[in-house]
C-alpha positions as CSV (number, residue, x, y, z in Angstrom):
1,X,102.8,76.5,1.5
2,X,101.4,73.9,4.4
3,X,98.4,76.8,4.9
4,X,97.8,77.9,1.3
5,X,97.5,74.0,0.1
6,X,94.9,73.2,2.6
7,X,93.0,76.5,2.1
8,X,93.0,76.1,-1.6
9,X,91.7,72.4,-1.5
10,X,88.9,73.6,0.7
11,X,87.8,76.5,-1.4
12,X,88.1,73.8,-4.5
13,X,85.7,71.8,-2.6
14,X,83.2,74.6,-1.5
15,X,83.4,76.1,-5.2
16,X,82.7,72.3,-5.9
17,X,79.9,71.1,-4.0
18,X,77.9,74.7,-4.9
19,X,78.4,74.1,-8.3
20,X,77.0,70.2,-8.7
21,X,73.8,71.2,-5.9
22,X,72.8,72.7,-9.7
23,X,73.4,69.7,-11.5
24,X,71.4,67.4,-8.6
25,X,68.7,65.0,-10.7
26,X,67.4,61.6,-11.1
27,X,69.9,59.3,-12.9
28,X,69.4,55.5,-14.6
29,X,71.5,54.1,-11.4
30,X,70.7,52.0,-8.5
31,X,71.1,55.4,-6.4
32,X,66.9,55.1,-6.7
33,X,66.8,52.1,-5.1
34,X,68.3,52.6,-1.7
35,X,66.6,55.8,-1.9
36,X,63.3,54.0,-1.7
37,X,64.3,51.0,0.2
38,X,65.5,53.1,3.6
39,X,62.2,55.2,2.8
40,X,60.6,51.3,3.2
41,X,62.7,50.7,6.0
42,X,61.9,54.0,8.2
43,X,58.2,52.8,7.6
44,X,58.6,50.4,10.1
45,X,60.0,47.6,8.3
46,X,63.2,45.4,8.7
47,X,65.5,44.6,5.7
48,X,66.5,41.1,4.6
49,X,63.7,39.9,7.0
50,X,60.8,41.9,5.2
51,X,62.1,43.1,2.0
52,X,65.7,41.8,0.3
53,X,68.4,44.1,0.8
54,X,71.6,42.9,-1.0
55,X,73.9,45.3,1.0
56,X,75.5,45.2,5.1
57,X,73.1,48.0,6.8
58,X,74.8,51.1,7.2
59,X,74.2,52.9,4.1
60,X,70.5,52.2,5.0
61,X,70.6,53.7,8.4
62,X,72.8,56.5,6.9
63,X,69.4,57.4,4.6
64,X,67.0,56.0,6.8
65,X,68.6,58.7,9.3
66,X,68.5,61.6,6.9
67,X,64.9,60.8,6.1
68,X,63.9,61.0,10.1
69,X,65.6,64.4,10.2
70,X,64.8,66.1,7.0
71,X,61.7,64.1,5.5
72,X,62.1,61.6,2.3
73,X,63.1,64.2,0.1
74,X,64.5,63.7,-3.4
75,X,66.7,66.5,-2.6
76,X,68.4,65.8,0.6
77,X,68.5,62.2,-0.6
78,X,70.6,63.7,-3.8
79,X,72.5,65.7,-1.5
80,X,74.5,62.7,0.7
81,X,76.5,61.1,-2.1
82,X,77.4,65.4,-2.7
83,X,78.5,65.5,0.8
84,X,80.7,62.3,1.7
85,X,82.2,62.9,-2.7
86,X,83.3,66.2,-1.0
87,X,84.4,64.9,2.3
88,X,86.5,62.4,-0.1
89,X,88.1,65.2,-2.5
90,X,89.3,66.8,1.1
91,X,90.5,63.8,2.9
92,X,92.7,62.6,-0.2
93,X,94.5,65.7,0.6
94,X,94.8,65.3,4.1
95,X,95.8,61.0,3.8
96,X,98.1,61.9,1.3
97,X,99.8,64.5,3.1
98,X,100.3,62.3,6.3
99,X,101.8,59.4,3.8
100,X,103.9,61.6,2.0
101,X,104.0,65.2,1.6
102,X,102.3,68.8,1.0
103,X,102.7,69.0,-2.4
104,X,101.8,65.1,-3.7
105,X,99.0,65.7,-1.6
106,X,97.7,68.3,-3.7
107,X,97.8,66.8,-6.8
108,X,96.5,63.7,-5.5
109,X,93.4,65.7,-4.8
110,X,93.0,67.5,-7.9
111,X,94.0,64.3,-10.2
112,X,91.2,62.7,-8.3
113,X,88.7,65.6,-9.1
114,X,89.2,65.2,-12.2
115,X,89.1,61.4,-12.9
116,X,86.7,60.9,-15.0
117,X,84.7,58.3,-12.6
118,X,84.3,60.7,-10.1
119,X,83.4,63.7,-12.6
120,X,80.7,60.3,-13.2
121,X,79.2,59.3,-10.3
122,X,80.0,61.6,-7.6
123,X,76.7,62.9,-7.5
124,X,74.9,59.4,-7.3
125,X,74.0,57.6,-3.7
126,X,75.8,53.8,-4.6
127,X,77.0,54.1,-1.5
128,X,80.5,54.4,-2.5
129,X,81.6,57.7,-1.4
130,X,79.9,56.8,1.7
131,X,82.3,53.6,2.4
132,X,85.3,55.8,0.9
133,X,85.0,58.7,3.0
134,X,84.9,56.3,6.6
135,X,88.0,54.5,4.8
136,X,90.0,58.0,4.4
137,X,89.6,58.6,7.9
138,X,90.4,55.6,9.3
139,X,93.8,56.2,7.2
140,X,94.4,59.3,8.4
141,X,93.6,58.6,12.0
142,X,95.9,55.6,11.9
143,X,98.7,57.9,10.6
144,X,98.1,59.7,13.6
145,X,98.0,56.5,16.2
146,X,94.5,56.5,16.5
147,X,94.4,53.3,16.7
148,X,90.9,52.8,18.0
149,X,89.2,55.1,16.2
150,X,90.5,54.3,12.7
151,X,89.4,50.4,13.5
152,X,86.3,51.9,14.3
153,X,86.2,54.2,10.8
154,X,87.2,51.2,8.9
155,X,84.7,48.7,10.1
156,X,82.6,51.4,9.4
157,X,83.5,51.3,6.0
158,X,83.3,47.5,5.6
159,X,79.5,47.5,6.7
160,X,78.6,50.1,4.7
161,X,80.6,48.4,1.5
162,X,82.4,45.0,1.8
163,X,84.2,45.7,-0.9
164,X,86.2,47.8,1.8
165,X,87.8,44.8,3.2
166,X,91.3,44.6,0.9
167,X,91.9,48.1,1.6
168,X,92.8,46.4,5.3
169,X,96.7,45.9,3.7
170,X,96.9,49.4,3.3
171,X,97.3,49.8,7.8
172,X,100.1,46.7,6.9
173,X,102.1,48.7,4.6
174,X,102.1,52.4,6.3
175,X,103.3,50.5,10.1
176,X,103.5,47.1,10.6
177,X,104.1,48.1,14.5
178,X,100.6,49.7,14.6
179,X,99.0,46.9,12.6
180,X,98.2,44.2,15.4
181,X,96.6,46.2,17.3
182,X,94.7,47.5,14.4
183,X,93.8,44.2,13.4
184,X,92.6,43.3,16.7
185,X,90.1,45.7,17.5
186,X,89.1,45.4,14.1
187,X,88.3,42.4,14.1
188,X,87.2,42.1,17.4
189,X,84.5,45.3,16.5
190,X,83.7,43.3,13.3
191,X,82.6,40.2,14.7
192,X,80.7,42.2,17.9
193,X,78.4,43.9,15.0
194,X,78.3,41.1,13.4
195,X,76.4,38.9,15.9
196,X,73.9,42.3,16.6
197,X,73.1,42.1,12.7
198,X,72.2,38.3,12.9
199,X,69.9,38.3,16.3
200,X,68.0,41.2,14.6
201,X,68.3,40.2,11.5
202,X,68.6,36.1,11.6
203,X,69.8,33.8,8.5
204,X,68.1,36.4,5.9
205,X,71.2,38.8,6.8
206,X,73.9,36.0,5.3
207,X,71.7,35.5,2.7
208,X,70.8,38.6,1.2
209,X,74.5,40.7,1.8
210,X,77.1,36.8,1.6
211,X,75.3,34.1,-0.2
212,X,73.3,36.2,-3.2
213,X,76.3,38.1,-4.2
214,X,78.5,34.2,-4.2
215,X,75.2,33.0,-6.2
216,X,75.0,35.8,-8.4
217,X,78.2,37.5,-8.8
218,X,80.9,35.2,-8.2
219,X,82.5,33.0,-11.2
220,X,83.0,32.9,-14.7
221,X,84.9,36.5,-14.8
222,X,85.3,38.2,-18.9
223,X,87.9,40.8,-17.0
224,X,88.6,42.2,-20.8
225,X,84.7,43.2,-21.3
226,X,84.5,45.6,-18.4
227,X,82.9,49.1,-17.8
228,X,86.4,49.2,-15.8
229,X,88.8,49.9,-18.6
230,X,86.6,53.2,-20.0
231,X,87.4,54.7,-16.9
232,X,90.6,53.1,-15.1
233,X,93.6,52.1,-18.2
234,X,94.6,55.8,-17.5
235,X,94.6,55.2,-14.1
236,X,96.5,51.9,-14.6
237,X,99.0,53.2,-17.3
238,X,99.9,55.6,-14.7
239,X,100.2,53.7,-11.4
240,X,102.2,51.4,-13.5
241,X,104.7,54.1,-14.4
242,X,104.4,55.1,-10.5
243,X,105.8,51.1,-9.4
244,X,108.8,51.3,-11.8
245,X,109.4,54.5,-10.7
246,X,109.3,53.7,-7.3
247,X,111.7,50.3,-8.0
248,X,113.9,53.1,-9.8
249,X,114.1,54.9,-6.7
250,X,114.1,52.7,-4.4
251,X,111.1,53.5,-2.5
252,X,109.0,50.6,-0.8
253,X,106.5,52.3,0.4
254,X,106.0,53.9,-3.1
255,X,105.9,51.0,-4.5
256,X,103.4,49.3,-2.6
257,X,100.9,52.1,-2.5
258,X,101.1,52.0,-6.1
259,X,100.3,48.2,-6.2
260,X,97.6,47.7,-3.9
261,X,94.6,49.7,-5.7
262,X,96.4,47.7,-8.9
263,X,96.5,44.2,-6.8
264,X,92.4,45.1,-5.5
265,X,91.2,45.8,-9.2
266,X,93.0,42.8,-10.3
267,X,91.4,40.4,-7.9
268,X,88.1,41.8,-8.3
269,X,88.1,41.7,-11.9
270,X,88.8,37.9,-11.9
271,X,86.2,37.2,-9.6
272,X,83.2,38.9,-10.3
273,X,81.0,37.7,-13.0
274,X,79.6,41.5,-14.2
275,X,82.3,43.8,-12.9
276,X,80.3,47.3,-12.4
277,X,82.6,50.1,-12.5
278,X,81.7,51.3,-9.1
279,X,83.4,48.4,-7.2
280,X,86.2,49.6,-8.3
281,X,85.5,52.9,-6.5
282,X,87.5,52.6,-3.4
283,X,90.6,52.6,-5.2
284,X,90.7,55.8,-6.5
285,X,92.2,57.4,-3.9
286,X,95.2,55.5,-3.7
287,X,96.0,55.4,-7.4
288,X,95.3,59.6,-6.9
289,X,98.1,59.7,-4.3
290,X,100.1,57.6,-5.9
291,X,100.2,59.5,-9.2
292,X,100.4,63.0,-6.8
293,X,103.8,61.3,-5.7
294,X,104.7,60.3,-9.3
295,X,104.4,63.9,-10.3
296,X,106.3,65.5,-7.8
297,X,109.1,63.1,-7.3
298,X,109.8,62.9,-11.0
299,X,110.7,66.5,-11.2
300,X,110.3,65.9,-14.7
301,X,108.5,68.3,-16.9
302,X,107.5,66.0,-19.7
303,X,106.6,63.4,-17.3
304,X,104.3,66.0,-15.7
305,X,102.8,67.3,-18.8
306,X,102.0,63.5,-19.8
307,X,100.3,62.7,-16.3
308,X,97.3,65.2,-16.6
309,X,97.5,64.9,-20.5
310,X,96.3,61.7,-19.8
311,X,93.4,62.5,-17.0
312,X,92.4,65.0,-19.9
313,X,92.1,62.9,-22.1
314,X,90.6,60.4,-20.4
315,X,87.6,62.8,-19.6
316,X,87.4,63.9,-23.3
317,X,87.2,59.7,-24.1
318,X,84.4,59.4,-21.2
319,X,82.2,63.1,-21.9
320,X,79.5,61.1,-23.1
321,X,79.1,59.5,-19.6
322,X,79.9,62.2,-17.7
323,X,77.4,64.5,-19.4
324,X,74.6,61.6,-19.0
325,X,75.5,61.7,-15.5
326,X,76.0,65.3,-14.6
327,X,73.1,66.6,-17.6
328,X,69.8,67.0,-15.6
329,X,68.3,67.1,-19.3
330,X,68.9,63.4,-19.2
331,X,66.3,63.1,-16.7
332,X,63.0,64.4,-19.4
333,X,62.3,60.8,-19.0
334,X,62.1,60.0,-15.2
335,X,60.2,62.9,-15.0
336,X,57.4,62.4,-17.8
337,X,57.3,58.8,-16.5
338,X,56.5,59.7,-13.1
339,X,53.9,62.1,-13.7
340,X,52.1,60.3,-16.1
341,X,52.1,57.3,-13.3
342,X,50.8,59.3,-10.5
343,X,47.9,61.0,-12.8
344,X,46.6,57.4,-13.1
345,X,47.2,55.9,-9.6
346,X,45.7,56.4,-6.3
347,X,46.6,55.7,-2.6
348,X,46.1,52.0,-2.9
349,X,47.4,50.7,-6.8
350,X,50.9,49.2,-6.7
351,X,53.6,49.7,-9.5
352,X,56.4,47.1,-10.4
353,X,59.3,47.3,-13.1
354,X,62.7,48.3,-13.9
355,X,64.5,49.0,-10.5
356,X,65.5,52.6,-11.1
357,X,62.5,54.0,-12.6
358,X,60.3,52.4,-10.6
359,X,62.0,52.5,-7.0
360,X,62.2,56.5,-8.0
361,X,58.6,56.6,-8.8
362,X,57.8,54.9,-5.7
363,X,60.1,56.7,-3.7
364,X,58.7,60.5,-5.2
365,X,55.0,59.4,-5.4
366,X,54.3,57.7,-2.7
367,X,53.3,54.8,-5.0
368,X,54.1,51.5,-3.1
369,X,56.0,48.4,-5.1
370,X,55.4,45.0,-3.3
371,X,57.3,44.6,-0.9
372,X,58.7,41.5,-0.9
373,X,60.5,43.1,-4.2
374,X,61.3,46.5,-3.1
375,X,64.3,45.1,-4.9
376,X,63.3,44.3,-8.0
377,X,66.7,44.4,-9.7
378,X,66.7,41.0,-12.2
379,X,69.6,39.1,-10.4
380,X,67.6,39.4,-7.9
381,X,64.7,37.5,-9.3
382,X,66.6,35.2,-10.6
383,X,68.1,34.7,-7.1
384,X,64.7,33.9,-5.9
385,X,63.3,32.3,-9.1
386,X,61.1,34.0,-11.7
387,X,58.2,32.0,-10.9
388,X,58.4,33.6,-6.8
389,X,58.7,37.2,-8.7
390,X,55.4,36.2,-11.4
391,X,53.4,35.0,-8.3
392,X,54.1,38.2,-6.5
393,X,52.8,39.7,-9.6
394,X,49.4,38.0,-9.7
395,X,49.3,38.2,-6.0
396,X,49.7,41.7,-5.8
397,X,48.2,43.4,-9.6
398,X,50.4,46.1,-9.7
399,X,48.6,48.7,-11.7
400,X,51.7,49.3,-13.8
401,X,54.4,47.5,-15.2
402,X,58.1,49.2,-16.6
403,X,59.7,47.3,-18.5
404,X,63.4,48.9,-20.0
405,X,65.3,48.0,-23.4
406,X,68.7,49.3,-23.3
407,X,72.2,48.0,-25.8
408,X,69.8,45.6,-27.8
409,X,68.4,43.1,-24.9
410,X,65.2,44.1,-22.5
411,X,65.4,43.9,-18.9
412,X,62.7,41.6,-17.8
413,X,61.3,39.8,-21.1
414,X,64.9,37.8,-21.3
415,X,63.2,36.0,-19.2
416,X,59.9,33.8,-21.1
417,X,57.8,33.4,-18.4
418,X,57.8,37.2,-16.7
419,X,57.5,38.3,-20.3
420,X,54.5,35.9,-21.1
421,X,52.5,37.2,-17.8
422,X,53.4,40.7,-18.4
423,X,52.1,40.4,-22.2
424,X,49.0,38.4,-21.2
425,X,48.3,40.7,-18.5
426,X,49.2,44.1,-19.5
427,X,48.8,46.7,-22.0
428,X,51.0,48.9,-23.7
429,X,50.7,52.1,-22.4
430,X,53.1,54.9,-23.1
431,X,56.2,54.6,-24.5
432,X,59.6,57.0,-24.1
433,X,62.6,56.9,-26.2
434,X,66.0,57.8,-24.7
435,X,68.8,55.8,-22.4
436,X,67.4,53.3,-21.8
437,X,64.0,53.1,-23.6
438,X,61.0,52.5,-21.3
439,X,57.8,50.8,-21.8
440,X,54.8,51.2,-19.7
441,X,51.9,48.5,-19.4
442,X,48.9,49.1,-17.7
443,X,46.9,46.5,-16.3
444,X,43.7,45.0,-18.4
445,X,40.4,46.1,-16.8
């Protein structure tokens, strides 16, 4: 059984990975972003002291390495959120069999394959599977008193997402013997990379990746109106059943795995301002093994039955999203954008707009944005002040202007005085229907 398991979840993930290199395409996401900022970055210039970068560095370097090695290509770009989404699928298979058993272990796996967030956004470079991948290993090498190491995998994790850092409880709960030591070199590794990052980087670093995401992110939580519960009250109903179960049987352990990706979600969602689904990401696994454990120890057939009648039907609520994820049809409009941008630029115009059109542009085109907003995501000019972002503007004359109008609100003109420049400086273009709707302004002669 111990060899068929782990062959079968490897052919699943082969059979897997071939199958979405088809479906690889440009998506409304802030994938398009990073994209271009490490192709920024391997240009020769630093983030947070020459260009914003709202994120610890190590998903930069991650792309910024790829782009040495293989060129700034679309493709291979596409292809790292395929790889470490894969990497994930295997190592919930390989963390849940060191916490429990064979059997849980493989239907954690295929409960997380088919959740309907990563059926959503395995495919797209947030940066996610990155961080989750380093915090499955640093699991599984714990589990196997590797202590060093899995510090090393988990601070690894934290500096690539810092929405890693709960997931530290999890060491606490598996061995409590193993966890000081854990927590030493941790932290002590933590703290050592952290002082590298500010004498390269200086004050910019606490302020672009600590203080923005306080200023901008932090307070005044609506947990109820949340891209969270489309995805995760399946998810929840089911780890929910997992803790009484596990109080039914007794089982602490159970219990407690069960709880933290609950307890994470929980905290998160009563923090964060705009809760995107994606930082909820890293607890997937967790409620996946979890519910693998569920379904095995319940031995009960109508219990089983209800389990993936619930994943199932959670991806029939959620098709829409998955197919404007996974459709490359859905990505006519990046496409007709682009080209018609490039036929009317040369070397030296500029282009400026909605962050994932016009990072991808940039990024595919070799089309520069000004750098000071390489990041030219709104909370991000509001962080700096829209007057800093309309000076850039007038500074700069970016040849083209995207502006996006998506659920009934537009993404810059919210804001009167961006709106008022763009308006008084730009014509109306071309405009595409679709999700969202674009609108491209050229500027006067």
């Amino acid at each position: 059984m111990k060899i068929q398991c782990k062959h079968t979840i490897i052919a699943i993930a082969l059979i897997s990975a071939v199958v979405r290199i088809f479906l690889l395409h440009p998506t409304f996401s802030d994938e398009n972003f990073y994209f271009n900022a490490a192709k920024v970055f391997i240009s020769g210039n630093l983030p947070y002291k020459d260009f914003f970068f709202a994120h610890p560095p190590l998903q930069l370097l991650l792309f910024g390495g790829v782009f040495e090695i293989f060129g700034t290509s679309f493709l291979f770009a596409k292809l790292v959120p395929l790889v470490f989404s894969t990497m994930s699928f295997v190592l919930v298979f390989f963390v849940g069999r060191s916490i429990f058993d064979e059997k849980s272990a493989f239907v954690a796996a295929i409960s997380f394959l088919m959740f309907p967030a990563f059926l959503s956004f395995s495919l797209i470079g947030y940066g996610i599977f990155f961080a989750m991948a380093l915090l499955l290993l640093s699991v599984l090498f714990y589990k196997k008193g590797r202590i060093l190491l899995a510090s090393a995998f988990f601070v690894a994790a934290f500096y690539a997402r810092y929405f890693a850092a709960p997931f530290f409880l999890i060491f606490l709960i598996l061995d409590k013997k193993k966890f000081k030591r854990f927590f030493i070199f941790s932290a002590t590794l933590a703290i050592l990379l952290f002082g590298i990052f500010y004498l390269v980087f200086g004050f910019d670093y606490i302020n672009d990746t600590v203080l923005f995401h306080i200023s901008s992110k932090v307070g005044n939580p609506d947990p109820l109106n949340s891209q969270y519960w489309e995805f995760n009250f399946p998810v929840v109903l089911l780890a929910a059943v997992a803790i009484c179960y596990g109080f039914y049987k007794k089982e602490k352990l159970f219990v407690l795995l069960a709880a933290l990706p609950l307890a994470v979600d929980v905290l998160l969602l009563f923090t964060l301002r705009i809760p995107f689904y994606h930082y909820f990401m890293l607890s997937l696994p967790f409620y996946a093994i979890s519910i693998g454990k569920l379904f095995v120890q319940s031995n009960d057939k109508i219990l089983r039955i209800l389990i993936f009648g619930i994943i199932f039907f959670a991806v029939y609520n959620n098709i829409t999203t998955i197919d404007y994820y996974l459709n490359p049809f859905h990505a006519n409009n990046y496409f007709q954008i682009s080209d018609f941008v490039a036929k009317n630029t040369n070397i030296t115009d500029k282009i400026m707009g909605e962050p994932s059109i016009a990072s991808y542009i940039s990024f595919t085109s070799n089309i520069s944005m000004p750098l000071q907003y390489t990041d030219s995501f709104v909370q991000h000019i509001l962080y700096e002040s829209p007057s800093d972002f309309v000076s850039v503007l007038q500074k700069e004359k970016p040849k083209f202007f995207i502006e996006s109008h998506y659920q009934n609100s537009y993404y810059y003109f919210g804001i009167p005085e961006i709106r008022e420049f763009v308006l008084s400086h730009y014509v109306g273009v071309l405009n595409v229907t679709g999700i969202p709707n674009y609108y491209v302004y050229q500027l006067k002669s």
